[in-house]
GUNUTOR-596516 format. One record per residue: x, y, z of N, C-alpha, C in turn. Coordinates in pm, whole numbers, plus 32768, in hexadecimal, padded with zeros to 4 digits. Each point is the difference from the previous one (the first is absolute). Example, Ala and Ser with C-alpha at 12.3 -4.5 7.8 and 13.67 -1.06 7.14 Angstrom:
! residues 2
85277DC7830C7FA780778000805A80788000 7FDD80697FB88052807780067FB3806D8049 
! end
This chain:
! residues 493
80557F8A80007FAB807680008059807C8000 800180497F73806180AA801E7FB5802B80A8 807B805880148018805180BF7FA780547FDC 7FB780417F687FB1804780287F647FD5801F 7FE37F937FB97F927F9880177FDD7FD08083 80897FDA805A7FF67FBA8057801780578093 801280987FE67FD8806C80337F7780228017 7FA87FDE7F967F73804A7FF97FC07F778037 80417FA57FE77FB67F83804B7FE480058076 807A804A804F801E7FEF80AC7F9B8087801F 8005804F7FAE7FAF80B1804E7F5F7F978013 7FF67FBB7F6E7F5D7FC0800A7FF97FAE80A4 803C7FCF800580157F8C808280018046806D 8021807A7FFE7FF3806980A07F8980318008 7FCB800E7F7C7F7880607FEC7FB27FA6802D 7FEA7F6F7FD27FA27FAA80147FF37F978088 8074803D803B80157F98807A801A80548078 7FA5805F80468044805E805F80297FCC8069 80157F72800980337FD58098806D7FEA7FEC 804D7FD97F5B80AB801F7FD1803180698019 7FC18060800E804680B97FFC8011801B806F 7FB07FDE80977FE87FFB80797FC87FB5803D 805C7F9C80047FEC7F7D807380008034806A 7FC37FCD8069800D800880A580897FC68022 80508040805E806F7FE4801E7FF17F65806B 804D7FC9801380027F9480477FE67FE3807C 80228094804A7FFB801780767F8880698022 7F7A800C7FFD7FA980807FEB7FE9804E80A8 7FC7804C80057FE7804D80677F5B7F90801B 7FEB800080757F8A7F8B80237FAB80568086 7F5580137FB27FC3800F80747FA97F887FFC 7FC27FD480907FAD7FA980257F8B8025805B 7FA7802A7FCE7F8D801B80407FAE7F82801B 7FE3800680877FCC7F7B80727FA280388037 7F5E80107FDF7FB28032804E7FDA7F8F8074 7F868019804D7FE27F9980827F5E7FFD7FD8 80007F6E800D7F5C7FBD7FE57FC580307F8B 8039800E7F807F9C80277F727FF27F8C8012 7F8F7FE47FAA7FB97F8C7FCF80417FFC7F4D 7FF57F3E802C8021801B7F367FA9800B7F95 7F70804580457F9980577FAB7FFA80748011 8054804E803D8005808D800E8016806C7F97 80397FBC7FA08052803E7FA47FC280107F83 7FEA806C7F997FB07FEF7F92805A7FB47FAF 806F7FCA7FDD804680017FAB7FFC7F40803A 7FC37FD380687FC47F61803F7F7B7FE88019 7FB7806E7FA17F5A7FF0800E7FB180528048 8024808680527FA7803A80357FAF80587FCC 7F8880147FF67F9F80407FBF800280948032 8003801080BA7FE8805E80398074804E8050 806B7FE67FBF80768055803F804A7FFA7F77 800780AB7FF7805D80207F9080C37FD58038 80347FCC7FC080AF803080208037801D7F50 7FFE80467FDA801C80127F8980B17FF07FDD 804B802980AA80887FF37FE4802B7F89802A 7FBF7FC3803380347F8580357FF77FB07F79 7F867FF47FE47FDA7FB87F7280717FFE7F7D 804E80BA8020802B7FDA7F7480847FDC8017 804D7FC8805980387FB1803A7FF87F4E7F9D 7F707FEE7FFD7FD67FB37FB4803280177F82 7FE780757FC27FDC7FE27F78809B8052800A 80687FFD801380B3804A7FDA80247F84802A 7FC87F8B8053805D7F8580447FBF7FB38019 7FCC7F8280327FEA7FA280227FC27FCC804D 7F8F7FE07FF07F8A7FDF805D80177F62808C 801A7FA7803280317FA780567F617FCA8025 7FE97FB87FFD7F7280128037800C7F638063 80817FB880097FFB7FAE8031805F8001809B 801A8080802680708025803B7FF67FF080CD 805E7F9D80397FB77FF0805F8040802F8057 7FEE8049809A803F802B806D7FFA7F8B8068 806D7FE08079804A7F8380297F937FFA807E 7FA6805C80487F9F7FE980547FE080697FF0 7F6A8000800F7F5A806C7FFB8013803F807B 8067803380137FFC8050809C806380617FCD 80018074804F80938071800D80757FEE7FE3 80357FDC8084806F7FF0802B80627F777FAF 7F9A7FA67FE680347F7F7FCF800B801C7F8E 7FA2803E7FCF8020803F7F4D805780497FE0 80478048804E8087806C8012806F7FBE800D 7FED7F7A804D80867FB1802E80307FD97F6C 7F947FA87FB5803F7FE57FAE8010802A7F65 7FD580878018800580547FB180B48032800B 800580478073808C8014803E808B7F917FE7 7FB37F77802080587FBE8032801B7F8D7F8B 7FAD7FEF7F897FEF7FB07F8C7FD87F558041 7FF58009806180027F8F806E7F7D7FDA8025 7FA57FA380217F757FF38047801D80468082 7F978035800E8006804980A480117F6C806A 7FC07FB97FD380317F858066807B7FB88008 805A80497FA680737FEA80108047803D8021 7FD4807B803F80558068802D7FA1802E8087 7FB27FA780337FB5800F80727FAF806F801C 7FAA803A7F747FB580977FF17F9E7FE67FE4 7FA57FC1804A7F8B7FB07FC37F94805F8035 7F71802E7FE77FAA8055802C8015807A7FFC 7FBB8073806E8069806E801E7FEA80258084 8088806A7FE18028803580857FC380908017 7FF68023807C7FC48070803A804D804A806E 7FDF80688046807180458040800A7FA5806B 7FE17F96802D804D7FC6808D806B7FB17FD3 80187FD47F8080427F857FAC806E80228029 80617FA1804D80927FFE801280797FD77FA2 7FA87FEF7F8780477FB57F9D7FF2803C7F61 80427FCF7FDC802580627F5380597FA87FC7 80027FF87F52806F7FE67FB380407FEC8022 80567F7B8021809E802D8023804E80467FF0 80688019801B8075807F7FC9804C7F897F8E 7FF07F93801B80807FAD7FCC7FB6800C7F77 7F6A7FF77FC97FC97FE57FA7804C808C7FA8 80117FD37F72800E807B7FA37F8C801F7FA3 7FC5808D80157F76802D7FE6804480477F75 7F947FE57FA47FD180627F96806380788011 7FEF80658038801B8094802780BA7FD27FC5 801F7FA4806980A08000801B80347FC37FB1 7F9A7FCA7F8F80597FAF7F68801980887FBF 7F9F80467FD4800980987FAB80808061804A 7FED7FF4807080638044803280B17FDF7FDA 80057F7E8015809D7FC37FDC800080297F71 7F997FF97F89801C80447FB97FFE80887FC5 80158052809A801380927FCD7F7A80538019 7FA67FAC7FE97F688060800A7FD88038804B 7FC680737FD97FBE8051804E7F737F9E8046 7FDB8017809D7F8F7FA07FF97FBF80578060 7F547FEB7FFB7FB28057803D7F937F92803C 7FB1800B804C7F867F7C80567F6B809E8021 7FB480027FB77FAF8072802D7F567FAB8023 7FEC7FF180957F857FCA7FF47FEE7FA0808B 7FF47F7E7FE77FD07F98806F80977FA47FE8 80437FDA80B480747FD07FB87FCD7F7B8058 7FA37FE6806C7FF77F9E803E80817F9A8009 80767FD68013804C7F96800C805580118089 7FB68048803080348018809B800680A3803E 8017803B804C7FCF8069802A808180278051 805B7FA9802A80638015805E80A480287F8A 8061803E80408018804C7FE980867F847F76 80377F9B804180307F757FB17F9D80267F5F 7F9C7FE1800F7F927FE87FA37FDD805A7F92 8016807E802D7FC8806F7FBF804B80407F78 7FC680217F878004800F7FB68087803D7FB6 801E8083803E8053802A800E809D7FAE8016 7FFB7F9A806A805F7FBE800D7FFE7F767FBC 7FBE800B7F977FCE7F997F8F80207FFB7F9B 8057805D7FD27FF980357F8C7FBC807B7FA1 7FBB805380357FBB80567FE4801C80898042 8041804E7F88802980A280477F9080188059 7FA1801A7FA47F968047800C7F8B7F9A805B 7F9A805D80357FA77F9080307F85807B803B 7FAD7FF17FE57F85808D7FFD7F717F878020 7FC27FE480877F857F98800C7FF47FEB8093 7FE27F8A7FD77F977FE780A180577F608030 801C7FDA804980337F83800B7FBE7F727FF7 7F5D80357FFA7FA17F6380217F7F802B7F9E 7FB77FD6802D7F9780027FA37F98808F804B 7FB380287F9D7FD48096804C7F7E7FE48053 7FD67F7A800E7FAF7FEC806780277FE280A3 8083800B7FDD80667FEE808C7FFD806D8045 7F938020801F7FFC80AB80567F68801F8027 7FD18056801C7F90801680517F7E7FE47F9D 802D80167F7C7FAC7FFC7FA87FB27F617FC8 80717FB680587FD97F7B7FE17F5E7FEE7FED 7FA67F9B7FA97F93800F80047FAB7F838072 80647FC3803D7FBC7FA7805E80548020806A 806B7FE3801E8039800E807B800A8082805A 80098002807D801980A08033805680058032 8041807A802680677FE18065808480257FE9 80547FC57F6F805880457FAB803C804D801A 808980538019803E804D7FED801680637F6D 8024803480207FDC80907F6E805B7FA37FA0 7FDA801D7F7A80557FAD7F82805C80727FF3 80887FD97FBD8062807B801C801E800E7F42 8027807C7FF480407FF67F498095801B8066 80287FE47F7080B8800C802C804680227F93 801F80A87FFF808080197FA980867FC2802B 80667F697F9280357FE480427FF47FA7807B 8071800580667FF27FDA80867FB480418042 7FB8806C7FC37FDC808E807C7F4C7FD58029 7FE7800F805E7F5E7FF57FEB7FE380CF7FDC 7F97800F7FBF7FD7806A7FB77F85804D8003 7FB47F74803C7F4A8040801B7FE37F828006 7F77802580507FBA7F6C80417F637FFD7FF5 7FC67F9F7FDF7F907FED7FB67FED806E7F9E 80727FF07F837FDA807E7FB87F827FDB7FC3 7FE9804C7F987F5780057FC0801D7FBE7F7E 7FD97F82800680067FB67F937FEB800F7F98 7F7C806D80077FE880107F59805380307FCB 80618011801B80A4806C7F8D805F7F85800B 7FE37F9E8021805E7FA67FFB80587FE77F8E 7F7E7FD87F7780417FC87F658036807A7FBA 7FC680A48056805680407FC1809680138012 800B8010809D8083801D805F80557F857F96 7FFF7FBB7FE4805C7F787FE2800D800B7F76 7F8280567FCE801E7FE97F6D806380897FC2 7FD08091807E808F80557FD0806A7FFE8062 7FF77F96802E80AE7FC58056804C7FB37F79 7F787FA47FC1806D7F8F7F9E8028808B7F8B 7F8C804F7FF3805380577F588082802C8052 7FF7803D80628094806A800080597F888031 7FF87F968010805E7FB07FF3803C7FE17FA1 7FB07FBE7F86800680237F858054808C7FC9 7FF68075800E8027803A7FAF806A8041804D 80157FCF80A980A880377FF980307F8F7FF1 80177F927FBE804D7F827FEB7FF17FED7F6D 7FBA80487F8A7FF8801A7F8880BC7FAB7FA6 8033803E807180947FCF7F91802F7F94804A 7FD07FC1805C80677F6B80037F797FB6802A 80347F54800D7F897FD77FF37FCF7FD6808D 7F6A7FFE7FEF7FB27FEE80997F9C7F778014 7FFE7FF780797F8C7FAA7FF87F84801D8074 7FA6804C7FD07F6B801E805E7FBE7F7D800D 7FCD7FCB80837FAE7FB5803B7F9E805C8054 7F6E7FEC7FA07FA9805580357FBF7FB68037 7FC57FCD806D7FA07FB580587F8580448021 7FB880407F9A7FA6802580537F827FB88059 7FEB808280527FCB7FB7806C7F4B7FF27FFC 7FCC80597F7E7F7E7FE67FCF801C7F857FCE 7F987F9F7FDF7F86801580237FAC7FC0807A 80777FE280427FDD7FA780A77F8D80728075 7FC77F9E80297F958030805E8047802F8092 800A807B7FF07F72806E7FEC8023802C7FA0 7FD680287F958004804D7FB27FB7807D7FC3 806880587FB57FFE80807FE77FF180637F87 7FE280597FB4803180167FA1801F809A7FFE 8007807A7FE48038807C80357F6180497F77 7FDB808280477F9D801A7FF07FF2802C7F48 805880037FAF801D80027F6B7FBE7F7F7FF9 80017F9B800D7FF07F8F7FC17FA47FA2806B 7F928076803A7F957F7A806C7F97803C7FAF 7FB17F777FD97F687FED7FAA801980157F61 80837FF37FE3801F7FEE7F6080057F687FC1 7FF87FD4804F80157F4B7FCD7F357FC08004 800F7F7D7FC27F987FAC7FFD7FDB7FD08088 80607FE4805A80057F9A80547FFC80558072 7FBC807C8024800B800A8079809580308038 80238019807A808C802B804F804B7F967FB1 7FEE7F9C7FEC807A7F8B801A804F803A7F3E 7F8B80137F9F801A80007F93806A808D7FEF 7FD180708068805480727FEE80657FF6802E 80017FAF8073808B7FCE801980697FF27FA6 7FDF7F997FB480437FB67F98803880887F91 7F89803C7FCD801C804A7F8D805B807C8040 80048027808080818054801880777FCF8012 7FF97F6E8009806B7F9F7FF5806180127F54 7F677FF97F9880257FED7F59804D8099800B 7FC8806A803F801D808C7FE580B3800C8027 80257FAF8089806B800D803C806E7FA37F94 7FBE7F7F7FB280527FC07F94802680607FA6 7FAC80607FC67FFA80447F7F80838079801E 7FFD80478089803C805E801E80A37FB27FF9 7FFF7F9D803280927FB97FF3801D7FD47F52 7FA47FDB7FAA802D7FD87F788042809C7FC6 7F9B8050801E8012807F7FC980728044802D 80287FEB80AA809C801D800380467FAE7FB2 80347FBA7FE580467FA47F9D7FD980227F77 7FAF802F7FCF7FEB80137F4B803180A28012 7FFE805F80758019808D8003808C80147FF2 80517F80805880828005802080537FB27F8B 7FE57FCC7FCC802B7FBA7F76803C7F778026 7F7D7F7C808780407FB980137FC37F7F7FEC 7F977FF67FA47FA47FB47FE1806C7F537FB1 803B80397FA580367F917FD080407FCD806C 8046805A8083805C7FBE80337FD07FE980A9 7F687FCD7FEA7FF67FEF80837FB87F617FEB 7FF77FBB805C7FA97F5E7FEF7FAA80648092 7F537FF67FFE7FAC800780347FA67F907FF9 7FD57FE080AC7FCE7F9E80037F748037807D 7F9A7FAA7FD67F6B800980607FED7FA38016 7FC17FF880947FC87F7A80637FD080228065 7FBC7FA980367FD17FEF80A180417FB1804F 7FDC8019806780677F8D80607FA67F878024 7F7780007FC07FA47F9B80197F7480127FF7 7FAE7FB87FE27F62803C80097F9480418011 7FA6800880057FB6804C804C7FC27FD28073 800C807C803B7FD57FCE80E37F5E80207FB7 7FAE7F647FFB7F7980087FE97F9480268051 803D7FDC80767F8E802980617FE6807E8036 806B806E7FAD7FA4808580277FBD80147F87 7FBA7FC67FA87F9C800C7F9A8013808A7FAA 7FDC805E8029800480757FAF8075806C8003 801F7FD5807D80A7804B800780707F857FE6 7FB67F8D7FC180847F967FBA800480027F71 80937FAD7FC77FC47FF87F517FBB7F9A7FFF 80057FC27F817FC37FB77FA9806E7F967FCE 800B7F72801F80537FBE7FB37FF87FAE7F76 7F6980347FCD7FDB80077F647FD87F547FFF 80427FC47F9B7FC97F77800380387F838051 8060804E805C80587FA980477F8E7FCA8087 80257FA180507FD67FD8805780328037808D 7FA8803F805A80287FDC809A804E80AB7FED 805C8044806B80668075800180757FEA8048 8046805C80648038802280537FE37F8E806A 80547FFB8027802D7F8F808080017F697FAA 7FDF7FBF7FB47FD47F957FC4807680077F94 7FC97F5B7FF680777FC67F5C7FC77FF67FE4 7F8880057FBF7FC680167F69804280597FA4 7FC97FFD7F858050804C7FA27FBC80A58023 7F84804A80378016805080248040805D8066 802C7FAB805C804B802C803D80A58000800F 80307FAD7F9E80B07FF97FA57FDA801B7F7D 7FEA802D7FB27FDA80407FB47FF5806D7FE7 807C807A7FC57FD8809380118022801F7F73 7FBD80807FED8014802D7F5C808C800B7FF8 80407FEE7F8C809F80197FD1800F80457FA3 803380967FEC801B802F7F8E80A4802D7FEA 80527FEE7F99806F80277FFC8018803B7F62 803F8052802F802B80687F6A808E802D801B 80367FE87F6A808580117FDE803980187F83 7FDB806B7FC47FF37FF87F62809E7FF17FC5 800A7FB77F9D802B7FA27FC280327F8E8039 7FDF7FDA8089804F7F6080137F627FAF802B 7FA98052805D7F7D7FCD80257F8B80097F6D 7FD17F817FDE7F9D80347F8C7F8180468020 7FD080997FC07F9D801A801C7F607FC17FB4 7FC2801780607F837FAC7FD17FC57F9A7FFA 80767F9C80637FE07F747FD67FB47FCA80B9 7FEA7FB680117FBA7FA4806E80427F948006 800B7FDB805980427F7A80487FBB7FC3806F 7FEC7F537FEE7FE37FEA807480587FA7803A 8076801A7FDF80787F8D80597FE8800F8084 7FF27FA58056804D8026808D8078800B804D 8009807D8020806A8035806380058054808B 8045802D803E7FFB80458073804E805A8037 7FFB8015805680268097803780B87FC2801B 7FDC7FB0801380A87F968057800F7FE37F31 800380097FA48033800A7F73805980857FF7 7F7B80328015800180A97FFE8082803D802F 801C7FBE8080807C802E8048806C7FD07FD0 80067F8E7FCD80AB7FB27FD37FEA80397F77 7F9280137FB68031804F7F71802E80537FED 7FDB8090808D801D806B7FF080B47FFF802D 80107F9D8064809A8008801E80517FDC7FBA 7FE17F9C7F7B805A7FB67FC47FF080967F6B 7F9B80308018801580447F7F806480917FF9 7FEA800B809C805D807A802F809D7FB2801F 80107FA67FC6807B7FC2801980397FF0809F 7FAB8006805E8031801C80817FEE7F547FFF 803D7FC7808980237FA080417FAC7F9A805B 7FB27FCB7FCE7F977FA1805980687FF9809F 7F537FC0803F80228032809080377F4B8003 80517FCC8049806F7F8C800B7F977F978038 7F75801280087F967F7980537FB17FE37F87 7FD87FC980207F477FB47FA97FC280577FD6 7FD880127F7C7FCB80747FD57F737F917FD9 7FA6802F7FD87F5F7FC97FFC7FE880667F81 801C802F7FB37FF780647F8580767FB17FDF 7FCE802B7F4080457FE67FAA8021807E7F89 805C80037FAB7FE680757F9D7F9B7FDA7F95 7FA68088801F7F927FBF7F6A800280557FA6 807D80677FEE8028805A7FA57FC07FE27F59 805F7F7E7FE77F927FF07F937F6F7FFA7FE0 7FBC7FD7806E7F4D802C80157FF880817FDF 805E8061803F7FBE80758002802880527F4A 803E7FB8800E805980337F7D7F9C7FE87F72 7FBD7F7F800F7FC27FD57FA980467F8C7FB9 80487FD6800F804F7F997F7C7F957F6C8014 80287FE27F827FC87F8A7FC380327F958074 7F767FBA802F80087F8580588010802F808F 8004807B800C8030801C807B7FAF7FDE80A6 80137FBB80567FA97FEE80697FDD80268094 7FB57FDF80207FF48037808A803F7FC380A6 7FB2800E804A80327F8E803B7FCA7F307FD8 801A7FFE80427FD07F3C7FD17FC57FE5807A 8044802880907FCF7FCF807B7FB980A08074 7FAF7FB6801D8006807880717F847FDD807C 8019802D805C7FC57FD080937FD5806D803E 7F6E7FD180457FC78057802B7FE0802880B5 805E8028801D7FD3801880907FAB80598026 7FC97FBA80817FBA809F807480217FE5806D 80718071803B80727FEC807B80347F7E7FF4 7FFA7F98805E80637FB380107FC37F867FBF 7F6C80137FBD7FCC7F877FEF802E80057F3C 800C7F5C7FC77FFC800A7F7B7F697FD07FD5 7FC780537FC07F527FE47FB57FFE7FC67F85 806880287FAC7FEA7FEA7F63809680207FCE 80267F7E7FA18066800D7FB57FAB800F7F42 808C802A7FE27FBF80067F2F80607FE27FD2 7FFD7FAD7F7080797FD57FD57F8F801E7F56 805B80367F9C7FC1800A7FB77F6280427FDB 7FA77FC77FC17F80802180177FB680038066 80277F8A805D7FD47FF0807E800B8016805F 7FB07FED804D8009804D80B37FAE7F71802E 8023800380547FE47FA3808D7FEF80448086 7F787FE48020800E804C80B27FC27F8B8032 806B8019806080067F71806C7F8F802D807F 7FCC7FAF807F7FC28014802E7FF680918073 7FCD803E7FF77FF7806B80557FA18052800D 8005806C80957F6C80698003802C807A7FBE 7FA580527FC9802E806A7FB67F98807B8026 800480447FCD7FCF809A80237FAF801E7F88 7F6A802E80367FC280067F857F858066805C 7FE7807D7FA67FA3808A80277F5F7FB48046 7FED8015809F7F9A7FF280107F9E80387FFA 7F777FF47FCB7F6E80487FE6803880737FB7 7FB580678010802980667FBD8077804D801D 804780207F99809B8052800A7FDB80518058 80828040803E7FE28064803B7FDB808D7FB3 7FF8807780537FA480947FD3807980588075 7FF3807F7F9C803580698056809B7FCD8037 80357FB97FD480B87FF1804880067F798041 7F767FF4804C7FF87F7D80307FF17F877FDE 80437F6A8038800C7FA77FCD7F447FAA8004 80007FC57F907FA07FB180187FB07FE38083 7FA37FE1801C7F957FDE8068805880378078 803C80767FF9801D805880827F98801D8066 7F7F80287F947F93801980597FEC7FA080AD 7FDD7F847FA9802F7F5C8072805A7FF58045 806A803B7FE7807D7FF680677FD48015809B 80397F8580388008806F808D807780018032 8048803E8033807F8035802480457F6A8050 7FB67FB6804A805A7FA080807FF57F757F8F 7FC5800C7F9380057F767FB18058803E7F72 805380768018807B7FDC7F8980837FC68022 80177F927FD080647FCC8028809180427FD4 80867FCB80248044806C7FDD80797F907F9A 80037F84800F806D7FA97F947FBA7F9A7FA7 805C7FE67FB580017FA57FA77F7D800F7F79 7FC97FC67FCF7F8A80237F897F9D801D803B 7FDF7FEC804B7F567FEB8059803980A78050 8074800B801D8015808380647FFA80967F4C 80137FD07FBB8026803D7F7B7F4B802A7FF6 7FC17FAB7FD07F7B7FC17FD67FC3805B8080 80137FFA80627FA3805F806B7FEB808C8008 80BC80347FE18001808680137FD480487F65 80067FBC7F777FED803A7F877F607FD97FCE 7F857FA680417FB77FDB7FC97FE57FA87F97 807D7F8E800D7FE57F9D7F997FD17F828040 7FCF7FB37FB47FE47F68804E80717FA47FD6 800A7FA0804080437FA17FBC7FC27F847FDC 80447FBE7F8B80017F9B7FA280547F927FF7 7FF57FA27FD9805E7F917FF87FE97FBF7F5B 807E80117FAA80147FD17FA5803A7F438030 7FDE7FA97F8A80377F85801D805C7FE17F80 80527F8C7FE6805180247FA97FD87FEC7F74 8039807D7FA57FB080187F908041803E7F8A 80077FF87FA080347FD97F8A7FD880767F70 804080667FE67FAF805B7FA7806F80247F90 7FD3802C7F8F8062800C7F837FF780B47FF3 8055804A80667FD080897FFB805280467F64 80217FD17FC58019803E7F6B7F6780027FCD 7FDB7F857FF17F5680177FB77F8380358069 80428008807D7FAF8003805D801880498078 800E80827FD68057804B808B7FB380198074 7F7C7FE47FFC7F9C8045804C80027F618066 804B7F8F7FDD7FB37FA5807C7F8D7FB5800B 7FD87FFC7F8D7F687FE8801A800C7F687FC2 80317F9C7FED7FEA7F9F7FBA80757FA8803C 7FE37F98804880427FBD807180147FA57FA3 805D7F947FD180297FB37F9C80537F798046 800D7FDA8086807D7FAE80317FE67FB37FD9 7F477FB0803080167F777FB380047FE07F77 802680567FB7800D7FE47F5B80707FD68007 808D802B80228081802E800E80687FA38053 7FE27FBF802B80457FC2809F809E7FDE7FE9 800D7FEB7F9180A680247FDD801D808A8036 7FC7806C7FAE802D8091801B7FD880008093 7FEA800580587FD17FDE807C805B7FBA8050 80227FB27FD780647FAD803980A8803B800D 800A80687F718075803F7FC17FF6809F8064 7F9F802D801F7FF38069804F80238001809B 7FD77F76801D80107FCC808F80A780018023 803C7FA77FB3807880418008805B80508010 7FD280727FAC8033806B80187FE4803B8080 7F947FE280247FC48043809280547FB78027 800E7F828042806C7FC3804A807E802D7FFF 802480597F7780978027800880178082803A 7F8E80397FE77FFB80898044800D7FF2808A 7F807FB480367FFE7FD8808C808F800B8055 805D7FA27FB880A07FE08049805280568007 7FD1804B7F70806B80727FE47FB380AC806B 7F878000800D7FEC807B80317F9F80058054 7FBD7F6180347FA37FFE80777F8D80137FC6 7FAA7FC180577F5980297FFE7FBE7FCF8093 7FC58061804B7FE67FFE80787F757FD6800E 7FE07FC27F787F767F8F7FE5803F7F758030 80567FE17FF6804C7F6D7FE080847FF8806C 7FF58062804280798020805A80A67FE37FB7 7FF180047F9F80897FF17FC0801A80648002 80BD801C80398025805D8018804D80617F76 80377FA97FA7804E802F7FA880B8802B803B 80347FE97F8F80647FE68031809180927FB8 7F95802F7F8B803E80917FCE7FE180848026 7FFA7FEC80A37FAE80A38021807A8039802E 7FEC808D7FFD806C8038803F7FA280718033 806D8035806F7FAB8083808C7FD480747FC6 7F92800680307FD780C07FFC80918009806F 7FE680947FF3804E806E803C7F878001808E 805B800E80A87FA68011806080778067804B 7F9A806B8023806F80668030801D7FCB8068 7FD17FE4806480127F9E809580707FBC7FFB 80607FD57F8C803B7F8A7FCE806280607FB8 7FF1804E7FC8807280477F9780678055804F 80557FF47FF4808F804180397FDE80B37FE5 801E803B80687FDF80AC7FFA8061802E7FA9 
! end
């Protein structure tokens, strides 16, 4: 081909291929927005009729829809562990959550999220709910994270709680510093959302990594007076859509600042929806069951990721993966150094990437605290025998949990499911062991074991391996790969 032919060839090939001219660099600037209790029907861009998010959505349509994407337990704190830790929270002893009496947190020995970005250079920021301990070992700041602008627990941990009394004031904390106490929630999604821009735009020239946790849409909830009675759904829906408003303000720092190609942005929940406050909860769309539970609505949270030219826009996926993926992808992609123990994540870079054949996870197990309910291998899920949590009579009204009305104060118990089930208004249930193909069937509804008793038999196993390797306090097997929370009582000053 003459150099001048094969000149006009190459200008065509830049013109027609804009991800040749400006690839995403290898190493991108990474935010992760982690809200608390969306439902995986909350979202217009996963079926909601009556809550606009127009920025969240187009998240969707620049990157990649996940619709199979699972968090490691339907609770807080346990969803953070192994979000943090790429690890099952039951392997790092973070199972449920913690509240201000909790003597215990993350280990120090564990290496968190924050402190992989950091070894490589990054700027790192935590603006929101950091729940993984409250004591001073634990805290964010000494985690890996310059920055740190939130609340330490969940925002019902304070006077505002909607069942308990008694509480001490919930604290925000610039930093180590406490700052104000029972501040006014409704400015919450804003305070965090212009903490993350100017984070963003004084870190513009080297690269960062924002972990936004916000702390909408968990009960009690709020929305700031711009955005109450603009949604379909009542408080809970405006919630949400000042949530889409606080996404949009962060894309738009990044398209203002010229950092769109070079950032990987990612959306999630840390787990379901808390069903039993009815109208101040979400919606988990066609999934089964919410929050506190292994059903697929309650491990099950929307996934959106955008990354223009390495993430494909527009496409849907229903591989399964998780938050513990999430974490060893992001470290191996920042070239930093896995933490030297058992990691429970794998890289699913190519998932996200899109390439031909590419997969999800193959195995994955379902805990609630110390008990195992349900393993999945493939199409399938298996839940083994257990009681579960399911909304009694009518949801709750006004903040309150289900059949609050009925409550009487000396019959709420205070442990285990039945102590859970008392103080939130759920009843309990007992699943027996049961057999479902949640690829064709995500909702649960079609019990299949005795067709199957091979696959049944092949699931059992795995539960048995889990059992040895990480306990189940159904079966008293202890497991034999756990390693310590952090207990300040116990940690060297």
């Amino acid at each position: 081909m003459p150099l001048r032919s094969l000149f006009v060839f190459l200008i065509f090939l830049l013109g027609a291929f804009p991800a040749l001219r400006a690839a995403a660099p290898a190493t991108p600037n990474v935010v992760l927005i982690f809200v608390d209790d969306l439902g995986y029907g909350d979202l217009g861009c996963f079926g909601a009729k009556d809550i606009a998010t127009p920025q969240i959505d187009s998240l969707a349509r620049d990157g990649t829809k996940f619709t199979g994407f699972y968090v490691a337990q339907a609770v807080c704190t346990a969803s953070r562990a192994a979000l943090m830790t790429g690890s099952y929270p039951n392997r790092v002893n973070m199972s449920g959550a913690l509240n201000h009496t909790s003597p215990v947190g993350i280990h120090p020995a564990e290496k968190l999220l924050g402190e992989h970005f950091k070894t490589r250079g990054y700027a790192t920021a935590a603006f929101g709910k950091w729940h993984l301990g409250h004591h001073a070992p634990f805290w964010p700041t000494n985690r890996g994270f310059d920055e740190f602008f939130g609340i330490p627990y969940s925002n019902d941990n304070g006077p505002l709680h909607p069942v308990t009394r008694g509480i001490p004031s919930l604290p925000l904390y610039d930093g180590d510093r406490i700052v104000e106490r029972d501040p006014d929630q409704a400015h919450f999604t804003r305070r965090f959302t212009e903490r993350a821009v100017s984070f963003i735009e004084r870190h513009r020239d080297r690269p960062f990594f924002l972990y936004l946790p916000h702390v909408m849409p968990h009960v009690p909830i709020f929305a700031s007076e711009k955005f109450k009675g603009r949604s379909g759904r009542g408080l809970y829906g405006d919630v949400v859509q000042e949530l889409d408003w606080g996404v949009g303000e962060i894309l738009a720092a990044l398209r203002r600042l010229g950092l769109e190609q070079n950032t990987l942005v990612i959306f999630t929940s840390d787990n379901g929806p808390f069903l039993s406050y009815g109208e101040h909860a979400g919606s988990a769309g066609p999934l089964r069951e919410g929050k506190l539970t292994t059903f697929e609505g309650g491990m099950r949270s929307p996934c959106l990721v955008r990354w223009p030219g390495r993430v494909p826009a527009g496409r849907t996926s229903d591989e399964p993966w998780s938050t513990m993926d999430l974490n060893v992808t992001l470290t191996r992609l920042i070239g930093a150094t896995p933490a030297a123990v058992k990691l429970d994540g794998t890289d699913v870079l190519p998932l996200l990437e899109g390439r031909p054949g590419a997969k999800g996870r193959g195995e994955f197990l379902f805990y609630s605290g110390e008990e195992l309910h349900a393993v999945r291998a493939g199409d399938w899920k298996l839940h083994l025998p257990h009681d579960y949590l399911t909304v009694a009579a009518e949801p709750g009204r006004g903040g309150k949990p289900s059949n609050w009305a009925n409550m009487k104060p000396q019959a709420i118990e205070n442990s285990g499911i039945r102590g859970i089930a008392s103080r939130h208004g759920y009843r309990v249930e007992t699943i027996g062991l049961s057999l479902y193909n949640v690829r064709t069937d995500p909702g649960e509804t079609r019990e299949v074991a005795a067709a199957h008793p091979d696959i049944v038999a092949r699931l059992q196993q795995l539960a048995a391996a889990a059992r040895a390797d990480l306990g189940d306090s159904l079966t008293a097997a202890k497991g034999s790969g756990l390693r310590p929370a952090g207990d300040i009582r116990k940690l060297a000053p």
